[in-house]
C-alpha positions as CSV (number, residue, x, y, z in Angstrom):
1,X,29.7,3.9,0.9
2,X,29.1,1.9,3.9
3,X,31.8,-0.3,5.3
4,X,31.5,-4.0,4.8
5,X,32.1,-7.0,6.8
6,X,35.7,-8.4,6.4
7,X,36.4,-10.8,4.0
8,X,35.7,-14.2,5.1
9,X,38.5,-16.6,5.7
10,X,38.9,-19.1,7.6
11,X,36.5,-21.3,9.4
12,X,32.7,-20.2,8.8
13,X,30.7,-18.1,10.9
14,X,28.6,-20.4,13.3
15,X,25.0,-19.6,13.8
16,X,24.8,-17.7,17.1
17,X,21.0,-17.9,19.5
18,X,19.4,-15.1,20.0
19,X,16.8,-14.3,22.7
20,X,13.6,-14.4,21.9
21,X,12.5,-11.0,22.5
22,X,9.7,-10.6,25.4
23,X,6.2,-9.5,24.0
24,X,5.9,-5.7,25.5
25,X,9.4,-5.2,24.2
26,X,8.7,-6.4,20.7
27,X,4.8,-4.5,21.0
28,X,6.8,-1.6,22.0
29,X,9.4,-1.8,19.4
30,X,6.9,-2.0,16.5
31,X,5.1,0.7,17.2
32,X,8.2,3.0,17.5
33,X,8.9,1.6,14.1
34,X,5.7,2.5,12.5
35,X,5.3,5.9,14.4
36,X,8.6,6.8,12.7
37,X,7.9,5.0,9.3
38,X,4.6,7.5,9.4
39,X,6.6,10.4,10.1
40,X,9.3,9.6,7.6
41,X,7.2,8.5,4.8
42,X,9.4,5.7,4.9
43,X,9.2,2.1,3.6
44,X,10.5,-0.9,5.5
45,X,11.9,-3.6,3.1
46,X,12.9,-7.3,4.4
47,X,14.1,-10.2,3.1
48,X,12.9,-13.9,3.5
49,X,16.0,-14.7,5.6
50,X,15.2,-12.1,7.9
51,X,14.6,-12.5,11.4
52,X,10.8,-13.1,12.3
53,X,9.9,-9.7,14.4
54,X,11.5,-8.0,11.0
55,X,9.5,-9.8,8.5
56,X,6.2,-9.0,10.8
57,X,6.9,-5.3,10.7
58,X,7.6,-4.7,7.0
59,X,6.1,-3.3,4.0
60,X,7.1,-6.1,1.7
61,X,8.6,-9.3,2.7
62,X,10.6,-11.2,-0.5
63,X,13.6,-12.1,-2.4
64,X,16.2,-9.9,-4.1
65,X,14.5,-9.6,-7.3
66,X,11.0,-8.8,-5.1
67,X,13.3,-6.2,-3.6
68,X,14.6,-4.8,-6.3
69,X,11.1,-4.1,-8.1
70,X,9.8,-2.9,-4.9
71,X,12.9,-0.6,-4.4
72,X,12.3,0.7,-8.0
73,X,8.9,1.9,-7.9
74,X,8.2,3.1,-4.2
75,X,7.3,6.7,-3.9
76,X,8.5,6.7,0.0
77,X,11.3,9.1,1.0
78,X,13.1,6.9,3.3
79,X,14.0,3.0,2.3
80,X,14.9,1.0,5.1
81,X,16.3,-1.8,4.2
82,X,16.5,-5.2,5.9
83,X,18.7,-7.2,4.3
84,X,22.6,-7.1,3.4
85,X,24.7,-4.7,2.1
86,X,24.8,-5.3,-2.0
87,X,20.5,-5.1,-1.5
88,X,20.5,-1.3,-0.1
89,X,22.9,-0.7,-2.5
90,X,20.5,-2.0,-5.1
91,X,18.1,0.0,-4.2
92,X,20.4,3.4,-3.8
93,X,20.9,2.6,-7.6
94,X,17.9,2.6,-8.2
95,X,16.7,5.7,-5.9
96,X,19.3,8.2,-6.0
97,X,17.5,11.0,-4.7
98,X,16.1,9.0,-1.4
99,X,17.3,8.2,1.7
100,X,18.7,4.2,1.9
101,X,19.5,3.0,5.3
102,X,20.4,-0.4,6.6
103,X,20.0,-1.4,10.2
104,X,23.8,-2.7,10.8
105,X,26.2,-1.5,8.4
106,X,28.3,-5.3,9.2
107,X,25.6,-6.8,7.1
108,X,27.8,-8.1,4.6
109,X,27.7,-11.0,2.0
110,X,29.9,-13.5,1.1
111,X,29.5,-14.1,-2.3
112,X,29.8,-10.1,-2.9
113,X,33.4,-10.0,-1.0
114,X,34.5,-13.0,-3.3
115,X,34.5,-11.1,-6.2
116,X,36.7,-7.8,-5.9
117,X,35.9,-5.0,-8.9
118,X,39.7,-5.5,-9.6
119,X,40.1,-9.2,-10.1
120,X,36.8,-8.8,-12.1
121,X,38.1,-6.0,-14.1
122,X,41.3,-8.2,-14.7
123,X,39.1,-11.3,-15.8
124,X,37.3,-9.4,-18.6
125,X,40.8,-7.8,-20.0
126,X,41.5,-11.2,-20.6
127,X,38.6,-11.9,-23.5
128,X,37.0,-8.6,-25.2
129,X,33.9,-10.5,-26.2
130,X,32.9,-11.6,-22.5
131,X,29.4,-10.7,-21.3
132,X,29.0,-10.3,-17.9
133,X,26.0,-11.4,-16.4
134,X,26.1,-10.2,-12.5
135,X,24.3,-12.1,-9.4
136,X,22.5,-9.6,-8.1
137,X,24.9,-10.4,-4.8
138,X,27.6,-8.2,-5.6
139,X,28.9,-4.9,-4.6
140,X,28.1,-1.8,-6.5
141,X,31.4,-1.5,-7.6
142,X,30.8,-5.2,-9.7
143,X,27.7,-4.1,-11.3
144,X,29.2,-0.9,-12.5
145,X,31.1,-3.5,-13.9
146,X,28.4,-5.9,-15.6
147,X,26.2,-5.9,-18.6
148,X,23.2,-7.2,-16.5
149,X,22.1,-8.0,-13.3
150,X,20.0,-11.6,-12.6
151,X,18.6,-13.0,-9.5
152,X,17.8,-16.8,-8.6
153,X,14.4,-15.8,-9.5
154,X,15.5,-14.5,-13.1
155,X,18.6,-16.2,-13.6
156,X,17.7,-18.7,-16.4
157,X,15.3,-16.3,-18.1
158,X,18.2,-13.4,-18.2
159,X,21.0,-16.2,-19.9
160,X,18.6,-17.4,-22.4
161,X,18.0,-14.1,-23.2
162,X,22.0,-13.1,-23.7
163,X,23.7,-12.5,-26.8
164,X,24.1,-15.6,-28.8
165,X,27.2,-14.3,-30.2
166,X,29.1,-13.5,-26.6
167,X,30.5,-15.6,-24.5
168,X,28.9,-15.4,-21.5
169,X,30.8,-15.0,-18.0
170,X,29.0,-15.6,-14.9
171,X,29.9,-13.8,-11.2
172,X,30.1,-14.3,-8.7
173,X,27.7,-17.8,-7.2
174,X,29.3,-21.1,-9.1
175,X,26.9,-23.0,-8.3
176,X,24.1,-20.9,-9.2
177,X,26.1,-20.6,-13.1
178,X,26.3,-24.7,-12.9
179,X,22.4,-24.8,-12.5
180,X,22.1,-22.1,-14.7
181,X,24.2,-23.6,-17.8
182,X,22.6,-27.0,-16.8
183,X,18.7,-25.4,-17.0
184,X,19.8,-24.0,-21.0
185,X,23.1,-25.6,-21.9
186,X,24.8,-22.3,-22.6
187,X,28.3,-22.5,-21.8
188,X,29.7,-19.6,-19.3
189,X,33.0,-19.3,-17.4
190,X,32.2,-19.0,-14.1
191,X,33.4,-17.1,-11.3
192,X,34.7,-19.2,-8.0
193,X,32.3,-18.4,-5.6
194,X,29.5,-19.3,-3.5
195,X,27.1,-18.5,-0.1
196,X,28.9,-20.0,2.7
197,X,25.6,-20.8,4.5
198,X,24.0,-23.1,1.3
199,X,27.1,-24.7,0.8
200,X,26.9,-26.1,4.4
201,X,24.5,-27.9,3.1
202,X,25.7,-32.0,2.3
203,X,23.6,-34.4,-0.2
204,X,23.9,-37.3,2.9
205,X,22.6,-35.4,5.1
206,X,19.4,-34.5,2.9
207,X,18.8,-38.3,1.9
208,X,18.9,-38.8,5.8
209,X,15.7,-36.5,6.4
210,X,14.3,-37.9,2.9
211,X,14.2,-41.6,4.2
212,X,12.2,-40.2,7.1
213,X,10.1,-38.0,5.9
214,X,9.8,-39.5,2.0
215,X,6.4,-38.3,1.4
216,X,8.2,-34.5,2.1
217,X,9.3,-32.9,-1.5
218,X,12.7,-31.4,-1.8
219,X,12.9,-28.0,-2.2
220,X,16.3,-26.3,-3.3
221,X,17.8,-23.3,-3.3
222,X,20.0,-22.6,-6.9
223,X,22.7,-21.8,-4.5
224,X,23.6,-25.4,-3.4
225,X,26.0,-27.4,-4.1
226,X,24.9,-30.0,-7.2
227,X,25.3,-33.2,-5.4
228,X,22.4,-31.6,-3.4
229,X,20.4,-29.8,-6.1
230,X,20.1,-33.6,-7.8
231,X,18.1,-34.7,-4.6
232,X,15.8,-31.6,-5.2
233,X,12.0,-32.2,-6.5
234,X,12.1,-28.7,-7.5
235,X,15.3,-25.8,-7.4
236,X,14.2,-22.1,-6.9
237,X,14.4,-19.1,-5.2
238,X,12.8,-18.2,-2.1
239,X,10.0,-16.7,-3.7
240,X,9.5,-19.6,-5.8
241,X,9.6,-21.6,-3.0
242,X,6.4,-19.7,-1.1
243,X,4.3,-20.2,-4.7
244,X,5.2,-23.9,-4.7
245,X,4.9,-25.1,-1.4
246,X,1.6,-22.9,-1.2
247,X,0.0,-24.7,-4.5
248,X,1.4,-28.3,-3.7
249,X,-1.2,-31.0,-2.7
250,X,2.0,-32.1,-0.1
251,X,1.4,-31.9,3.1
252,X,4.8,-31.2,4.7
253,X,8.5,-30.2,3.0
254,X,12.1,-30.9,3.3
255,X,13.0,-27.0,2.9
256,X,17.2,-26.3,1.8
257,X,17.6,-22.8,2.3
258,X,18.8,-20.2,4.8
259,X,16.0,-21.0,7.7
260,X,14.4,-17.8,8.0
261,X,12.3,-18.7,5.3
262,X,11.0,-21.0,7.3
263,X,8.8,-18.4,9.3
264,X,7.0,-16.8,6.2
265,X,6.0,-20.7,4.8
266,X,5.0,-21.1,8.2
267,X,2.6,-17.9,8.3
268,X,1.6,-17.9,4.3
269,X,0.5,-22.0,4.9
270,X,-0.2,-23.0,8.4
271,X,-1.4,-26.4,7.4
272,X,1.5,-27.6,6.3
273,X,4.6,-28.3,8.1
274,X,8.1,-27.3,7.0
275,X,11.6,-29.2,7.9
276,X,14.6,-27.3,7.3
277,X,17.6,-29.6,6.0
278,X,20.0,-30.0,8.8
279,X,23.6,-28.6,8.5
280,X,26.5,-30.9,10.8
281,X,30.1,-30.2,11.5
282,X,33.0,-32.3,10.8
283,X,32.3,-34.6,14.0
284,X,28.6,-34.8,12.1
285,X,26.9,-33.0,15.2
286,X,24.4,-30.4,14.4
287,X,25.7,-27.2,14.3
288,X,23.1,-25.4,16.4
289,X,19.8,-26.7,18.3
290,X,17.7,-26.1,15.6
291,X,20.0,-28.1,13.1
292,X,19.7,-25.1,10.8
293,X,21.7,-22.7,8.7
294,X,21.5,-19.5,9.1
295,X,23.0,-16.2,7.5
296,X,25.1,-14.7,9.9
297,X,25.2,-11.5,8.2
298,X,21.2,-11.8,7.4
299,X,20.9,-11.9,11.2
300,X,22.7,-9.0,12.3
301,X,19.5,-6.9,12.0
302,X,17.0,-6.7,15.0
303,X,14.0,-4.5,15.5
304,X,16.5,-2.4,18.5
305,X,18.5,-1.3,14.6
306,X,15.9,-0.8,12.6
307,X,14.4,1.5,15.4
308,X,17.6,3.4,15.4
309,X,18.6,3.4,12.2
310,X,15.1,5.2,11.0
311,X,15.2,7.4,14.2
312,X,19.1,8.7,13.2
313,X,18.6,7.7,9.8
314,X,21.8,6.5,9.8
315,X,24.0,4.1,8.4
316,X,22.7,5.6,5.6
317,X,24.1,3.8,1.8
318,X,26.3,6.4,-0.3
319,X,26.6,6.2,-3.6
320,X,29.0,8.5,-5.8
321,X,26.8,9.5,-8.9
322,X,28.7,8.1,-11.7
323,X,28.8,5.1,-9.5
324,X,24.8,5.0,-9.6
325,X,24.8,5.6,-13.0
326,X,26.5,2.8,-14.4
327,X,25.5,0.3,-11.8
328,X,21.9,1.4,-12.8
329,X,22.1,0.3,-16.5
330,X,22.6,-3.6,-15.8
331,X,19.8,-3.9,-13.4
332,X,17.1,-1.5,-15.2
333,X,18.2,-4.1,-18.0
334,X,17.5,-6.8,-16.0
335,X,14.2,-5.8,-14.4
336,X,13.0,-5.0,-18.5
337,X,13.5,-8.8,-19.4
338,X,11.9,-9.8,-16.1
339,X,8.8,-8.0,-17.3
340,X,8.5,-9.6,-20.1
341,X,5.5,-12.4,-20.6
């Protein structure tokens, strides 16, 4: 299994800059990248929160439960995946037989280190008739744990579709479970935890861009805090968000989300202009010079490790089988109720 980030404690990761990388590099890069894709009959995989280079090079650019249905039905023999840890896992799962590698093995999550298999274990001992419905942000370990997987994509579709007669606990995103519960007014116990980089995110500060940009809908990622999903003209995930800002008559959008989302609106609707909600630190300066928040971890791969990790195909995602086969079950359920009209 590949070795995850530390647990985070502390004060937050900060945003770092990166250097823009200079064109003949980045030409160069991509076509070492294809030229080994070819050879490798591999498929390149990226999240929306992926750097911009990334997202220009891959197969499929989307959100976990995009992933996920990508990962299931590829017939490549080499996933590489741009994303965080618990996504090529996912995707392991779901291709056992294939190599899985992810650019920098750091690429960690917080909301999957804030719910340890153990503590989870020791929750459900605690009630016999809990169901456990999983975030798809979560290790391995957790869905092996789970009766099905969801995705902020899914979410509300996979509670309403739970067992009427369980009661239904939640892992690991709170907020996610609030707007969840408050979407079909199931009641679930939720787990305590949360992205660190959408709960940076402050209702004041969104009001602030909304009195100056008030023609601008809201657009809100599930993973927010509640005081700043109420401000929201429409809560999704980031696939959601390219279908609605692409079909609304708006011209321009207040966008609360991890900003590397901002370059596939950018790309998939050029007439329109996107303004991510800024993030300030306790002496309410901006964080960084773009005012953004950004996933640390989402940010730790570059084209340099995807180049190296499909040359050495290493850090590759290992998986024991029992591991793979009980982690499968909860997301193969999962990706049958997402089918479904």
């Amino acid at each position: 299994m590949i070795d995850v980030a530390p647990p985070l404690g502390g004060a937050l990761p900060r945003p770092v800059s990166r250097p823009l990388l200079p064109p003949k590099r980045r030409e160069a890069l991509t076509r070492e990248i294809l030229a080994l894709k070819h050879r490798l009959n591999a498929v390149l995989l990226a999240h929306n929160y992926q750097v911009p280079e990334i997202q220009d090079v891959a197969d499929y650019v989307g959100d976990s439960l995009g992933l996920a249905q990508q990962a299931a039905k590829t017939d490549a023999e080499v996933i590489a995946f741009c994303g965080v840890h618990f996504m090529a896992e996912t995707a392991k799962i779901l291709n056992p037989g294939k190599i899985v590698v992810l650019p920098d093995k750091e690429a960690g999550c917080s909301l999957e280190e804030s719910c340890p298999p153990d503590q989870l274990r020791a929750l459900q001992a605690t009630n016999p008739n809990f169901y456990t419905i999983a975030y798809i942000n979560c290790s391995a370990e957790v869905k092996a744990l789970s009766d099905i997987i969801c995705t902020s994509g899914n979410a509300e579709k996979i509670v309403r579709a739970a067992p009427a007669d369980r009661d239904l606990l939640f892992v690991p995103d709170e907020n996610l479970g609030q707007w969840v519960m408050e979407q079909t007014g199931r009641p679930m116990t939720l787990w305590k935890g949360n992205c660190y980089a959408h709960v940076e995110f402050q209702s004041a500060h969104v009001r602030r861009l909304k009195a100056t940009c008030p023609d601008a809908p809201v657009v809100v990622h599930p993973e927010s805090l509640r005081e700043v999903r109420a401000l929201a003209d429409v809560v999704c995930s980031t696939e959601k968000m390219i279908t609605f800002c692409r079909q609304s008559p708006a011209r321009r959008f207040i966008i609360v989300t991890e900003s590397g989302i901002l370059h596939r609106l950018r790309k998939e609707c050029p007439d329109k202009e996107f303004l991510c909600a800024p993030v300030f630190n306790a002496m309410q300066m901006p964080t960084d010079n773009c005012r953004c928040s950004e996933c640390k971890y989402m940010k730790l791969n570059t084209l340099e490790k995807l180049r190296d990790c499909l040359a050495q195909l290493a850090p590759r995602v290992e998986l024991s089988r029992d591991l793979i086969q009980r982690a499968r079950q909860p997301i193969e359920r999962m990706l049958e109720i997402s089918a479904r009209p």
